[in-house]
N, C-alpha and C positions, 0 to 999 in steps of 0.2 A: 879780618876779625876772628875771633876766637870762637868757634861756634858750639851754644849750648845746646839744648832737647829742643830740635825744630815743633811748629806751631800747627796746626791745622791753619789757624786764624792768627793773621798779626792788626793790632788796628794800630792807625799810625794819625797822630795831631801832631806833630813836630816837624819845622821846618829848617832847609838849609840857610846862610847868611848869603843863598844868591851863588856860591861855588858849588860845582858838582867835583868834592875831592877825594878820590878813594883812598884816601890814608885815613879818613874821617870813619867815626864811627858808623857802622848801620843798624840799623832795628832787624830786628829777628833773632832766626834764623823761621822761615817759614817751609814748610815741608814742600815738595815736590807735588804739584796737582792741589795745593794748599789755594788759601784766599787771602788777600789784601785787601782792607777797608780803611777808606783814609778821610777825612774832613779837610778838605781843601783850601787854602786862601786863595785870592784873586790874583791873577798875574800880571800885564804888562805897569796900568799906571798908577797903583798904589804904592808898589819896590821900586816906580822911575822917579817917585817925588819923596824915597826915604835913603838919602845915600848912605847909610849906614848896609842896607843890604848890598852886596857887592854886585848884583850878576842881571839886575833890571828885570827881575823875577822872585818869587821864594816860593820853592817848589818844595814837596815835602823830602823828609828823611829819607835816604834809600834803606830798601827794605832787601837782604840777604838771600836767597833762596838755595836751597838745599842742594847740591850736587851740580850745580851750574857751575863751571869751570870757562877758563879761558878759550873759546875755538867753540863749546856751546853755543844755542839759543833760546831763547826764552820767550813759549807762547805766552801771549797776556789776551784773555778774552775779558771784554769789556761788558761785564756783567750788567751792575747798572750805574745811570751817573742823573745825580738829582740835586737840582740849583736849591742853595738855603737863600741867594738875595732877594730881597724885595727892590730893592734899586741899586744900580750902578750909573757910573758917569764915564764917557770917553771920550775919542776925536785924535783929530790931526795933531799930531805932537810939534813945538818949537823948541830949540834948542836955546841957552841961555848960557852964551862965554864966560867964560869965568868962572865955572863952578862944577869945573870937571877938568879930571884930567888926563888928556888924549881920547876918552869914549865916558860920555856922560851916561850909559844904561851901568858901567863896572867900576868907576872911580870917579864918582863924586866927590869934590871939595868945597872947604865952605870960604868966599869968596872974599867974606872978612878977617878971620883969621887964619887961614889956607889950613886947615886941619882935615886929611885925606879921611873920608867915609864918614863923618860927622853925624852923630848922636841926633836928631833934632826933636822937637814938641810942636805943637800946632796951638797959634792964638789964631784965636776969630775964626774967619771964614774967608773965601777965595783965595788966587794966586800966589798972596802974599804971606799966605799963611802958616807954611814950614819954616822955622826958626832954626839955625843953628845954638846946639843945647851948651858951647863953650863960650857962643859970643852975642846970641842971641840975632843975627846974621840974617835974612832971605837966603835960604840954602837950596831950595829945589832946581835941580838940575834943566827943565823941564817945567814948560807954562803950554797951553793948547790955543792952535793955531784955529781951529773952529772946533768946538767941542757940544757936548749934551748931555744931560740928565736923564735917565728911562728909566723907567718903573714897569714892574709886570704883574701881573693878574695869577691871582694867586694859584691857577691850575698851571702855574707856567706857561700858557699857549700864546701869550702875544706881549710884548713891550708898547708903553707909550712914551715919548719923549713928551718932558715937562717946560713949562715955563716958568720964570726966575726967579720968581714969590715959591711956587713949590723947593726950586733948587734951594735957593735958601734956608727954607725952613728942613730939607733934610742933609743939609751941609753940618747944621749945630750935633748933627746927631749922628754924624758918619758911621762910626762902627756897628750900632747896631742896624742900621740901613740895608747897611751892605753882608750883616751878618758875620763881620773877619772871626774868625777861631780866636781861641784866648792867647794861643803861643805866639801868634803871627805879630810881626814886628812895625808892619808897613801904616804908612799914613792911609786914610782914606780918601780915597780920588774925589770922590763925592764932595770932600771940603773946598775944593776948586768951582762948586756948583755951576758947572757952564750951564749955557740955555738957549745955544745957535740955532739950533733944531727945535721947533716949537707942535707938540701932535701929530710925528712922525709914526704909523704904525710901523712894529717889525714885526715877523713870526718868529717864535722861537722853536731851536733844536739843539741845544748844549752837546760840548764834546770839549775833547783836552787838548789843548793847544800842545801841552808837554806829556808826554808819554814817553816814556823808556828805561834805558840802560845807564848806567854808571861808564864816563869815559876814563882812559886809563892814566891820563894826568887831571890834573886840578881847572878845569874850566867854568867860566861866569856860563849859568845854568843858560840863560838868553842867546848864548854865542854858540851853544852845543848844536851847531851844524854848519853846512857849508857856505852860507853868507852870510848870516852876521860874523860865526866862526871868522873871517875874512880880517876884521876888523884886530884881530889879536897877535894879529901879522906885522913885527917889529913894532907894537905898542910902549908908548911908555912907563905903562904900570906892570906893577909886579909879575899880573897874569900874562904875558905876551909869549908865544911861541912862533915857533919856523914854520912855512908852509908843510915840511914832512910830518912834523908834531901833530899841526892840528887833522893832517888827512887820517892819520894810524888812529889819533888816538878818540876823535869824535863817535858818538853813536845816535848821531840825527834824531836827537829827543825831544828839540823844539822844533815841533813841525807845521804847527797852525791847520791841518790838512783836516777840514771841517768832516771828513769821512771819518773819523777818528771819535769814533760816539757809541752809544750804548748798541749791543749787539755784534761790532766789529772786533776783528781775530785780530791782532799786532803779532809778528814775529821779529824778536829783538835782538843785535849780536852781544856775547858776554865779550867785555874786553876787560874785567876785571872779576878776581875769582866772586864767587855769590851774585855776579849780577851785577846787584843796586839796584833794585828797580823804584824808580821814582816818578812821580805826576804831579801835575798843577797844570795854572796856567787856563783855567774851563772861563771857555765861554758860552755864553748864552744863546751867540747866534753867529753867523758870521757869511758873506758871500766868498766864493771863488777866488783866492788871491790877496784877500785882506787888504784890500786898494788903499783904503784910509791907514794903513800901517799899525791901526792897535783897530778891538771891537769890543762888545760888552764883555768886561771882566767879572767875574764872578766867584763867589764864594760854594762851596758845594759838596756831598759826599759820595765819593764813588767807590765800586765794591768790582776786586778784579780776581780773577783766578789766573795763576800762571804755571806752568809748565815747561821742566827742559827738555829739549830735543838734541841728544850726546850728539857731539862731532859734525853737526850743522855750521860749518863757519860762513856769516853774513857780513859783508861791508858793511850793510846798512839795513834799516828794517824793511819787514815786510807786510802788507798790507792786504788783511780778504776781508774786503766794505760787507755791507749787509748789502743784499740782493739789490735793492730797489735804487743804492745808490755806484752802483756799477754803470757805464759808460753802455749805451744802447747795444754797440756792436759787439760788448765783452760779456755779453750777459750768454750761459748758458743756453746750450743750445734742446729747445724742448725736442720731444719725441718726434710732434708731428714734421716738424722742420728738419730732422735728420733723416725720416723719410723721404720727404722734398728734395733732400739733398744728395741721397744714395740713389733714388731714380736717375735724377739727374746724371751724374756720375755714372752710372752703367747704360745709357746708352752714350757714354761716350767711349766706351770699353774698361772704365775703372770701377773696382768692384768693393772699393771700401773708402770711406771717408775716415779722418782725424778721429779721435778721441780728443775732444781737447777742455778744460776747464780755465776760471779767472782766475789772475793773480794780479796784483799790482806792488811793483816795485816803486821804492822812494831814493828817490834823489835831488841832492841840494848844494847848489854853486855860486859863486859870487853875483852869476843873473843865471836868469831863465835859459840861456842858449847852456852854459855851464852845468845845470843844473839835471837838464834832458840828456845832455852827453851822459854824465855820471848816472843818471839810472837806467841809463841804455847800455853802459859797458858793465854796472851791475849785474842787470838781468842776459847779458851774453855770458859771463863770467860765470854765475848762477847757473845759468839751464843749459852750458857748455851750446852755443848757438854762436853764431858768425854776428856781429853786429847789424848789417844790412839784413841778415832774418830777423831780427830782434824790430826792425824798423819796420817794415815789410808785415810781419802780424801783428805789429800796435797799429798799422794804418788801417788794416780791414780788420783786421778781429777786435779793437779795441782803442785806446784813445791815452794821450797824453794829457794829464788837466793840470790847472796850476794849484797849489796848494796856499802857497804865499808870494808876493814880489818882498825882496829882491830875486829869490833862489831856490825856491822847494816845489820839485813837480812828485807826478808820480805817472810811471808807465804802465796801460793796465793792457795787458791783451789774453786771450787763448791759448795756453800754453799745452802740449801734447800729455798726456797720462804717462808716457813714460818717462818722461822728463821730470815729472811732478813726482813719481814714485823716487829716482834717483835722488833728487834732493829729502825725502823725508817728509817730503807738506803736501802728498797724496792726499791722506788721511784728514788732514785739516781743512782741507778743501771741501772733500765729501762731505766733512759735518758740516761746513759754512753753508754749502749749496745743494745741500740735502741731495746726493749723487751717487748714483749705485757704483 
Protein backbone atom coordinates (compact mmCIF):
# COMPACT_ATOMS: atom_id res chain seq x y z
CA UNK A 1 0.00 0.00 0.00
CA UNK A 2 0.93 3.46 -0.36
CA UNK A 3 1.54 4.81 2.80
CA UNK A 4 0.10 8.25 4.04
CA UNK A 5 0.84 10.29 7.71
CA UNK A 6 0.84 7.18 10.11
CA UNK A 7 -2.02 7.24 13.00
CA UNK A 8 -1.35 7.34 16.75
CA UNK A 9 -4.85 5.46 16.66
CA UNK A 10 -6.46 3.46 13.79
CA UNK A 11 -10.03 2.18 14.65
CA UNK A 12 -10.95 -0.42 12.34
CA UNK A 13 -15.20 -1.89 11.57
CA UNK A 14 -14.54 -3.36 8.34
CA UNK A 15 -14.06 -6.70 7.46
CA UNK A 16 -12.44 -9.24 5.06
CA UNK A 17 -14.69 -11.49 2.50
CA UNK A 18 -13.11 -14.48 4.63
CA UNK A 19 -9.32 -14.13 2.43
CA UNK A 20 -6.43 -12.88 4.22
CA UNK A 21 -4.86 -11.34 0.62
CA UNK A 22 -2.09 -8.90 0.66
CA UNK A 23 -2.51 -7.40 -2.50
CA UNK A 24 -5.87 -6.05 -0.77
CA UNK A 25 -6.06 -2.95 0.54
CA UNK A 26 -5.12 -2.14 4.42
CA UNK A 27 -6.28 0.43 6.80
CA UNK A 28 -3.79 2.68 8.24
CA UNK A 29 -0.87 3.27 8.17
CA UNK A 30 -0.69 3.15 12.20
CA UNK A 31 2.60 4.57 13.87
CA UNK A 32 5.17 2.35 15.47
CA UNK A 33 4.05 1.74 19.52
CA UNK A 34 0.69 3.20 17.99
CA UNK A 35 -2.99 1.41 19.02
CA UNK A 36 -5.45 -0.58 17.24
CA UNK A 37 -9.25 -0.59 18.24
CA UNK A 38 -11.50 -2.69 16.24
CA UNK A 39 -15.31 -3.90 16.81
CA UNK A 40 -15.23 -7.37 16.14
CA UNK A 41 -17.85 -9.89 14.32
CA UNK A 42 -18.14 -13.39 15.56
CA UNK A 43 -16.25 -16.08 13.93
CA UNK A 44 -16.50 -19.69 13.23
CA UNK A 45 -20.68 -20.22 12.71
CA UNK A 46 -22.07 -17.21 11.42
CA UNK A 47 -19.34 -17.02 8.04
CA UNK A 48 -19.96 -21.24 7.92
CA UNK A 49 -23.77 -20.74 7.26
CA UNK A 50 -23.04 -17.49 4.81
CA UNK A 51 -21.13 -18.79 1.69
CA UNK A 52 -20.79 -15.70 0.24
CA UNK A 53 -17.75 -15.13 2.86
CA UNK A 54 -14.96 -17.19 1.46
CA UNK A 55 -12.62 -18.26 4.40
CA UNK A 56 -15.35 -19.71 7.28
CA UNK A 57 -14.53 -16.66 9.28
CA UNK A 58 -14.63 -12.60 8.57
CA UNK A 59 -11.88 -11.27 10.36
CA UNK A 60 -11.35 -7.59 10.19
CA UNK A 61 -9.32 -5.33 7.64
CA UNK A 62 -5.62 -5.63 8.18
CA UNK A 63 -4.29 -2.90 9.61
CA UNK A 64 -0.50 -1.51 8.24
CA UNK A 65 2.00 -0.64 10.79
CA UNK A 66 4.74 1.80 10.29
CA UNK A 67 8.31 0.46 9.55
CA UNK A 68 7.46 -3.25 9.72
CA UNK A 69 9.14 -4.81 6.88
CA UNK A 70 9.57 -8.34 5.76
CA UNK A 71 12.01 -10.52 8.24
CA UNK A 72 10.42 -8.07 11.23
CA UNK A 73 8.04 -8.65 13.99
CA UNK A 74 5.39 -7.24 15.43
CA UNK A 75 4.55 -7.13 19.22
CA UNK A 76 0.78 -6.93 19.74
CA UNK A 77 -0.10 -6.41 23.59
CA UNK A 78 -3.66 -7.27 24.21
CA UNK A 79 -4.80 -4.45 25.87
CA UNK A 80 -8.34 -4.97 26.34
CA UNK A 81 -10.90 -7.27 24.85
CA UNK A 82 -14.85 -6.75 25.87
CA UNK A 83 -17.74 -9.08 24.66
CA UNK A 84 -20.86 -6.64 23.02
CA UNK A 85 -23.21 -10.33 22.72
CA UNK A 86 -25.78 -10.80 24.80
CA UNK A 87 -26.31 -14.28 23.24
CA UNK A 88 -24.72 -16.61 20.88
CA UNK A 89 -25.53 -20.18 19.54
CA UNK A 90 -22.88 -23.10 18.83
CA UNK A 91 -22.03 -26.96 18.84
CA UNK A 92 -20.90 -29.89 16.80
CA UNK A 93 -20.84 -29.03 13.20
CA UNK A 94 -22.38 -31.48 10.12
CA UNK A 95 -21.43 -31.18 7.02
CA UNK A 96 -24.19 -31.14 4.08
CA UNK A 97 -22.93 -32.72 0.38
CA UNK A 98 -23.67 -30.84 -2.03
CA UNK A 99 -23.22 -27.44 -1.25
CA UNK A 100 -19.61 -26.94 -1.40
CA UNK A 101 -17.04 -27.35 -3.23
CA UNK A 102 -14.11 -29.60 -2.08
CA UNK A 103 -14.06 -27.59 1.54
CA UNK A 104 -17.29 -26.26 2.84
CA UNK A 105 -15.60 -23.50 5.51
CA UNK A 106 -14.00 -21.74 1.72
CA UNK A 107 -16.30 -22.68 -1.31
CA UNK A 108 -19.67 -22.83 -0.68
CA UNK A 109 -22.13 -23.55 -3.58
CA UNK A 110 -25.59 -23.24 -3.92
CA UNK A 111 -26.91 -26.82 -4.47
CA UNK A 112 -29.86 -25.66 -6.71
CA UNK A 113 -28.33 -23.67 -9.11
CA UNK A 114 -24.45 -24.42 -8.34
CA UNK A 115 -23.56 -20.68 -8.21
CA UNK A 116 -19.91 -20.77 -6.20
CA UNK A 117 -20.14 -18.35 -2.99
CA UNK A 118 -23.86 -17.58 -3.24
CA UNK A 119 -25.32 -14.18 -2.00
CA UNK A 120 -28.14 -15.60 0.31
CA UNK A 121 -31.13 -14.05 2.82
CA UNK A 122 -32.68 -15.62 5.75
CA UNK A 123 -36.71 -16.63 5.87
CA UNK A 124 -37.87 -17.68 9.14
CA UNK A 125 -36.06 -19.28 11.58
CA UNK A 126 -33.91 -22.80 12.04
CA UNK A 127 -31.77 -24.96 9.72
CA UNK A 128 -33.51 -24.18 6.91
CA UNK A 129 -33.44 -20.83 6.98
CA UNK A 130 -30.43 -19.55 4.54
CA UNK A 131 -31.75 -19.11 1.23
CA UNK A 132 -29.77 -18.97 -1.91
CA UNK A 133 -30.45 -15.02 -3.07
CA UNK A 134 -30.38 -16.36 -7.13
CA UNK A 135 -32.69 -19.34 -6.67
CA UNK A 136 -34.04 -19.09 -3.42
CA UNK A 137 -32.12 -22.77 -2.73
CA UNK A 138 -31.29 -24.19 1.12
CA UNK A 139 -27.67 -22.92 0.77
CA UNK A 140 -26.00 -23.41 4.06
CA UNK A 141 -23.11 -25.41 3.84
CA UNK A 142 -23.40 -26.55 7.55
CA UNK A 143 -26.54 -27.77 10.01
CA UNK A 144 -25.27 -28.87 13.87
CA UNK A 145 -24.77 -32.09 14.93
CA UNK A 146 -25.87 -31.08 18.75
CA UNK A 147 -25.94 -27.54 19.17
CA UNK A 148 -26.96 -24.62 21.94
CA UNK A 149 -28.20 -21.23 22.57
CA UNK A 150 -26.32 -19.23 25.70
CA UNK A 151 -26.98 -16.25 26.91
CA UNK A 152 -24.72 -14.26 29.49
CA UNK A 153 -25.41 -11.91 32.42
CA UNK A 154 -24.67 -8.83 31.77
CA UNK A 155 -21.21 -8.27 33.92
CA UNK A 156 -20.15 -10.96 31.47
CA UNK A 157 -19.04 -13.63 34.24
CA UNK A 158 -21.11 -16.51 33.29
CA UNK A 159 -23.33 -18.17 30.29
CA UNK A 160 -26.64 -19.96 30.56
CA UNK A 161 -27.73 -22.28 27.94
CA UNK A 162 -31.50 -21.82 26.82
CA UNK A 163 -34.32 -23.88 26.23
CA UNK A 164 -36.35 -23.78 22.75
CA UNK A 165 -39.14 -21.16 23.53
CA UNK A 166 -36.11 -18.79 24.50
CA UNK A 167 -34.01 -20.00 21.29
CA UNK A 168 -36.74 -19.11 19.27
CA UNK A 169 -37.82 -16.11 20.36
CA UNK A 170 -34.12 -14.83 20.05
CA UNK A 171 -33.73 -16.55 16.56
CA UNK A 172 -36.48 -13.76 15.03
CA UNK A 173 -33.97 -11.27 16.20
CA UNK A 174 -30.51 -12.51 15.51
CA UNK A 175 -28.49 -9.55 14.75
CA UNK A 176 -29.19 -7.51 17.46
CA UNK A 177 -28.71 -10.63 19.93
CA UNK A 178 -25.61 -11.24 18.93
CA UNK A 179 -24.78 -7.64 18.51
CA UNK A 180 -22.98 -8.24 14.58
CA UNK A 181 -21.36 -4.78 13.64
CA UNK A 182 -23.20 -2.90 10.72
CA UNK A 183 -20.30 -4.01 7.91
CA UNK A 184 -20.38 -7.53 8.79
CA UNK A 185 -21.82 -9.82 6.16
CA UNK A 186 -22.59 -13.11 8.04
CA UNK A 187 -25.92 -14.77 8.95
CA UNK A 188 -26.72 -15.10 12.38
CA UNK A 189 -26.05 -18.43 13.99
CA UNK A 190 -28.63 -17.87 16.59
CA UNK A 191 -31.40 -18.17 13.56
CA UNK A 192 -30.40 -21.97 13.68
CA UNK A 193 -31.88 -21.58 17.47
CA UNK A 194 -30.50 -25.00 18.72
CA UNK A 195 -31.48 -26.04 22.33
CA UNK A 196 -29.48 -29.69 22.95
CA UNK A 197 -28.10 -28.19 26.05
CA UNK A 198 -30.75 -27.02 28.36
CA UNK A 199 -29.20 -24.88 31.88
CA UNK A 200 -25.77 -25.55 31.23
CA UNK A 201 -23.68 -23.00 33.38
CA UNK A 202 -20.27 -21.96 31.68
CA UNK A 203 -17.77 -19.34 33.19
CA UNK A 204 -16.68 -16.82 31.10
CA UNK A 205 -13.05 -15.50 29.91
CA UNK A 206 -13.05 -14.02 26.15
CA UNK A 207 -9.85 -14.04 24.01
CA UNK A 208 -9.23 -14.17 20.12
CA UNK A 209 -9.37 -17.16 18.35
CA UNK A 210 -7.61 -15.06 15.38
CA UNK A 211 -4.89 -12.89 16.10
CA UNK A 212 -2.02 -11.92 13.75
CA UNK A 213 -0.13 -11.15 10.73
CA UNK A 214 -1.03 -10.87 6.95
CA UNK A 215 0.22 -14.22 5.11
CA UNK A 216 2.33 -13.55 2.07
CA UNK A 217 -0.25 -15.17 -0.56
CA UNK A 218 -4.00 -15.02 -0.58
CA UNK A 219 -5.35 -17.59 2.04
CA UNK A 220 -9.12 -18.36 3.43
CA UNK A 221 -8.55 -16.52 7.00
CA UNK A 222 -9.70 -20.19 8.80
CA UNK A 223 -6.93 -22.19 7.09
CA UNK A 224 -4.22 -19.60 8.07
CA UNK A 225 -2.23 -22.38 10.01
CA UNK A 226 -0.95 -25.55 9.93
CA UNK A 227 -4.07 -27.96 9.93
CA UNK A 228 -6.71 -26.67 8.70
CA UNK A 229 -4.07 -24.74 6.28
CA UNK A 230 -3.76 -28.75 5.22
CA UNK A 231 -6.86 -28.69 3.70
CA UNK A 232 -5.74 -26.29 0.65
CA UNK A 233 -3.36 -28.85 -0.33
CA UNK A 234 -4.25 -29.76 -4.20
CA UNK A 235 -7.98 -28.32 -3.39
CA UNK A 236 -10.15 -27.75 -5.92
CA UNK A 237 -10.99 -24.05 -5.59
CA UNK A 238 -9.30 -21.18 -6.60
CA UNK A 239 -7.53 -20.91 -3.33
CA UNK A 240 -5.43 -24.28 -3.38
CA UNK A 241 -1.59 -24.24 -2.88
CA UNK A 242 1.47 -26.82 -2.57
CA UNK A 243 2.74 -28.07 0.61
CA UNK A 244 5.87 -25.41 0.10
CA UNK A 245 3.35 -22.40 -0.35
CA UNK A 246 1.31 -22.99 2.56
CA UNK A 247 4.55 -23.77 4.96
CA UNK A 248 6.49 -20.08 3.68
CA UNK A 249 3.72 -18.33 3.39
CA UNK A 250 1.30 -18.98 6.72
CA UNK A 251 1.60 -16.77 9.88
CA UNK A 252 -0.51 -19.15 12.33
CA UNK A 253 -3.16 -16.44 12.97
CA UNK A 254 -6.06 -18.77 13.66
CA UNK A 255 -4.99 -20.30 16.68
CA UNK A 256 -7.90 -20.86 19.00
CA UNK A 257 -5.21 -20.93 22.01
CA UNK A 258 -7.62 -19.55 24.85
CA UNK A 259 -4.26 -17.89 26.37
CA UNK A 260 -4.59 -15.45 23.73
CA UNK A 261 -6.73 -12.83 26.01
CA UNK A 262 -6.60 -9.44 27.54
CA UNK A 263 -3.31 -8.91 29.22
CA UNK A 264 -1.23 -11.32 26.97
CA UNK A 265 2.00 -10.11 24.77
CA UNK A 266 1.67 -11.99 21.00
CA UNK A 267 4.94 -11.67 19.00
CA UNK A 268 4.13 -11.93 15.34
CA UNK A 269 6.29 -12.67 12.08
CA UNK A 270 5.96 -9.87 9.23
CA UNK A 271 5.80 -11.88 5.92
CA UNK A 272 4.37 -8.96 4.19
CA UNK A 273 5.66 -5.38 4.01
CA UNK A 274 3.24 -3.35 7.01
CA UNK A 275 2.34 -6.29 8.59
CA UNK A 276 -1.55 -6.60 8.33
CA UNK A 277 -2.33 -7.08 11.42
CA UNK A 278 -5.76 -8.40 11.78
CA UNK A 279 -8.29 -10.08 14.65
CA UNK A 280 -11.58 -11.85 14.96
CA UNK A 281 -12.80 -14.88 15.70
CA UNK A 282 -13.44 -13.84 19.94
CA UNK A 283 -14.77 -16.14 21.94
CA UNK A 284 -16.46 -16.00 24.98
CA UNK A 285 -15.08 -19.02 26.66
CA UNK A 286 -13.59 -21.97 25.55
CA UNK A 287 -11.60 -25.40 27.17
CA UNK A 288 -8.31 -26.68 26.27
CA UNK A 289 -8.36 -28.07 22.64
CA UNK A 290 -11.68 -26.86 21.42
CA UNK A 291 -12.92 -30.66 21.54
CA UNK A 292 -16.33 -29.74 20.20
CA UNK A 293 -14.56 -28.15 17.04
CA UNK A 294 -16.32 -24.58 17.19
CA UNK A 295 -17.31 -22.65 21.06
CA UNK A 296 -19.24 -19.42 21.78
CA UNK A 297 -18.69 -16.96 19.06
CA UNK A 298 -18.92 -13.57 19.70
CA UNK A 299 -19.22 -10.20 18.71
CA UNK A 300 -16.77 -7.62 20.65
CA UNK A 301 -14.32 -4.62 20.91
CA UNK A 302 -10.70 -5.06 21.39
CA UNK A 303 -7.99 -2.33 21.77
CA UNK A 304 -4.21 -3.50 20.92
CA UNK A 305 -0.91 -1.76 20.99
CA UNK A 306 1.63 -2.99 18.65
CA UNK A 307 5.18 -2.67 18.03
CA UNK A 308 8.12 -3.75 15.67
CA UNK A 309 10.99 -5.39 16.64
CA UNK A 310 13.74 -4.83 13.34
CA UNK A 311 15.37 -7.90 12.11
CA UNK A 312 13.43 -10.49 14.59
CA UNK A 313 12.69 -13.13 11.95
CA UNK A 314 9.80 -15.59 13.46
CA UNK A 315 8.39 -18.89 11.62
CA UNK A 316 5.70 -18.43 13.80
CA UNK A 317 4.24 -16.54 16.71
CA UNK A 318 5.17 -16.04 19.96
CA UNK A 319 3.42 -16.22 23.03
CA UNK A 320 4.06 -14.44 26.87
CA UNK A 321 0.31 -15.59 28.70
CA UNK A 322 -0.40 -13.42 31.68
CA UNK A 323 1.33 -14.99 34.84
CA UNK A 324 -1.60 -16.91 36.26
CA UNK A 325 -2.08 -18.85 33.00
CA UNK A 326 1.53 -20.22 32.56
CA UNK A 327 2.02 -24.04 33.07
CA UNK A 328 2.95 -24.64 37.03
CA UNK A 329 6.58 -25.58 36.07
CA UNK A 330 7.23 -22.54 33.70
CA UNK A 331 6.15 -20.08 35.99
CA UNK A 332 9.03 -17.77 37.28
CA UNK A 333 11.12 -18.74 39.56
CA UNK A 334 10.41 -16.48 42.97
CA UNK A 335 13.45 -15.23 45.22
CA UNK A 336 12.90 -17.66 47.90
CA UNK A 337 13.09 -20.74 45.57
CA UNK A 338 16.36 -19.59 43.88
CA UNK A 339 17.70 -19.47 47.32
CA UNK A 340 16.43 -23.00 47.85
CA UNK A 341 18.04 -23.87 44.76
CA UNK A 342 21.63 -22.24 45.01
CA UNK A 343 22.01 -23.98 48.56
CA UNK A 344 21.32 -26.72 47.15
CA UNK A 345 23.63 -26.41 44.14
CA UNK A 346 26.61 -25.49 46.31
CA UNK A 347 26.92 -28.07 48.38
CA UNK A 348 27.17 -30.11 45.57
CA UNK A 349 30.10 -27.89 44.39
CA UNK A 350 28.05 -25.79 41.90
CA UNK A 351 28.09 -22.15 42.53
CA UNK A 352 25.39 -20.80 40.22
CA UNK A 353 22.14 -21.65 38.90
CA UNK A 354 20.25 -20.52 35.47
CA UNK A 355 18.79 -17.40 34.91
CA UNK A 356 15.97 -18.48 33.15
CA UNK A 357 12.41 -16.86 32.19
CA UNK A 358 8.84 -18.12 30.23
CA UNK A 359 8.25 -18.06 26.88
CA UNK A 360 5.93 -20.06 24.83
CA UNK A 361 6.31 -21.02 21.41
CA UNK A 362 3.19 -21.95 18.94
CA UNK A 363 3.07 -24.43 16.74
CA UNK A 364 0.61 -26.07 14.33
CA UNK A 365 0.29 -29.39 12.16
CA UNK A 366 -2.01 -31.42 10.47
CA UNK A 367 -2.43 -33.33 14.19
CA UNK A 368 -1.10 -32.94 17.39
CA UNK A 369 2.09 -35.20 17.11
CA UNK A 370 2.93 -32.59 13.76
CA UNK A 371 2.10 -29.81 15.58
CA UNK A 372 4.63 -30.34 18.73
CA UNK A 373 7.29 -31.33 16.22
CA UNK A 374 6.96 -27.88 14.45
CA UNK A 375 7.08 -25.74 17.79
CA UNK A 376 9.83 -27.78 18.96
CA UNK A 377 12.06 -27.31 15.96
CA UNK A 378 10.76 -23.51 16.07
CA UNK A 379 11.80 -22.80 19.49
CA UNK A 380 15.42 -24.93 18.71
CA UNK A 381 15.76 -22.69 15.61
CA UNK A 382 14.77 -19.57 17.66
CA UNK A 383 16.92 -19.99 20.85
CA UNK A 384 19.85 -21.72 18.58
CA UNK A 385 19.32 -25.16 21.18
CA UNK A 386 19.63 -28.76 20.04
CA UNK A 387 16.01 -30.12 19.81
CA UNK A 388 16.55 -32.89 22.61
CA UNK A 389 17.38 -29.56 24.84
CA UNK A 390 14.36 -27.84 23.69
CA UNK A 391 12.46 -31.18 24.92
CA UNK A 392 14.40 -31.87 27.88
CA UNK A 393 13.38 -27.98 29.40
CA UNK A 394 9.67 -28.23 28.22
CA UNK A 395 9.55 -31.41 30.36
CA UNK A 396 10.77 -30.04 33.72
CA UNK A 397 10.83 -26.32 33.33
CA UNK A 398 7.51 -26.14 31.51
CA UNK A 399 4.71 -27.97 29.52
CA UNK A 400 3.40 -28.54 26.11
CA UNK A 401 -0.73 -27.81 26.03
CA UNK A 402 -3.03 -28.05 23.27
CA UNK A 403 -4.44 -25.05 21.85
CA UNK A 404 -6.99 -26.66 19.33
CA UNK A 405 -7.50 -30.51 17.80
CA UNK A 406 -6.73 -31.13 14.89
CA UNK A 407 -3.10 -29.24 15.20
CA UNK A 408 -2.13 -26.05 17.30
CA UNK A 409 -0.08 -26.68 20.48
CA UNK A 410 2.14 -24.36 22.18
CA UNK A 411 5.65 -25.15 23.90
CA UNK A 412 6.17 -23.19 27.10
CA UNK A 413 9.31 -23.77 28.98
CA UNK A 414 12.38 -21.67 30.89
CA UNK A 415 14.36 -20.24 28.66
CA UNK A 416 18.15 -18.99 29.74
CA UNK A 417 18.43 -14.81 29.87
CA UNK A 418 21.04 -15.07 27.47
CA UNK A 419 19.28 -16.67 24.96
CA UNK A 420 16.20 -14.36 25.44
CA UNK A 421 18.57 -11.20 25.20
CA UNK A 422 19.99 -12.78 21.72
CA UNK A 423 16.78 -12.98 20.28
CA UNK A 424 15.41 -9.38 21.24
CA UNK A 425 12.32 -10.60 23.63
CA UNK A 426 14.54 -10.03 26.90
CA UNK A 427 12.77 -6.90 27.40
CA UNK A 428 9.33 -8.17 26.69
CA UNK A 429 9.68 -10.63 28.96
CA UNK A 430 10.70 -8.52 31.97
CA UNK A 431 7.61 -6.28 31.28
CA UNK A 432 5.31 -9.39 31.07
CA UNK A 433 6.77 -10.88 34.31
CA UNK A 434 7.62 -7.99 36.09
CA UNK A 435 11.66 -9.20 36.13
CA UNK A 436 14.63 -7.36 37.07
Amino acid sequence: MECSVSREMVFVNTFTNGILDPSQPMLGPVRDKGYIVAHTAPGCWGPMITPSIRGGHEVTQPVYVEGAEVGDAIVIRILSIQVTSIVTASGNDQVIEGRFLGDPYVAGRCPGCGVLYPETYVVGTGPEAVRCAHCGTEASPFVFAHGYTIAFDHRHQLGVTLHREAAGRIASDGRYYMAIPGKSKQNPIVTFAPSDLVGTVARMRPFLGQLGTTPSVPIPDSHNAGDFGTFLIGAPHEYALTPDQLAQARTDGHMDINRVREGAILICPVKVRGGGVYMGDMHALQGDGEIAGHTCDVSGVVTLQVEVIKGLTLEGPVLLPVPEDLPYLARPLSVVEKEIALREARRWGLNHIEETAPVSVIGTGPNLNAAAENALERAARLFDMAIPEVKNRATITGAIEIGRLPGVVTVTFRVPIDRLERTGLLPLVREQYGLE
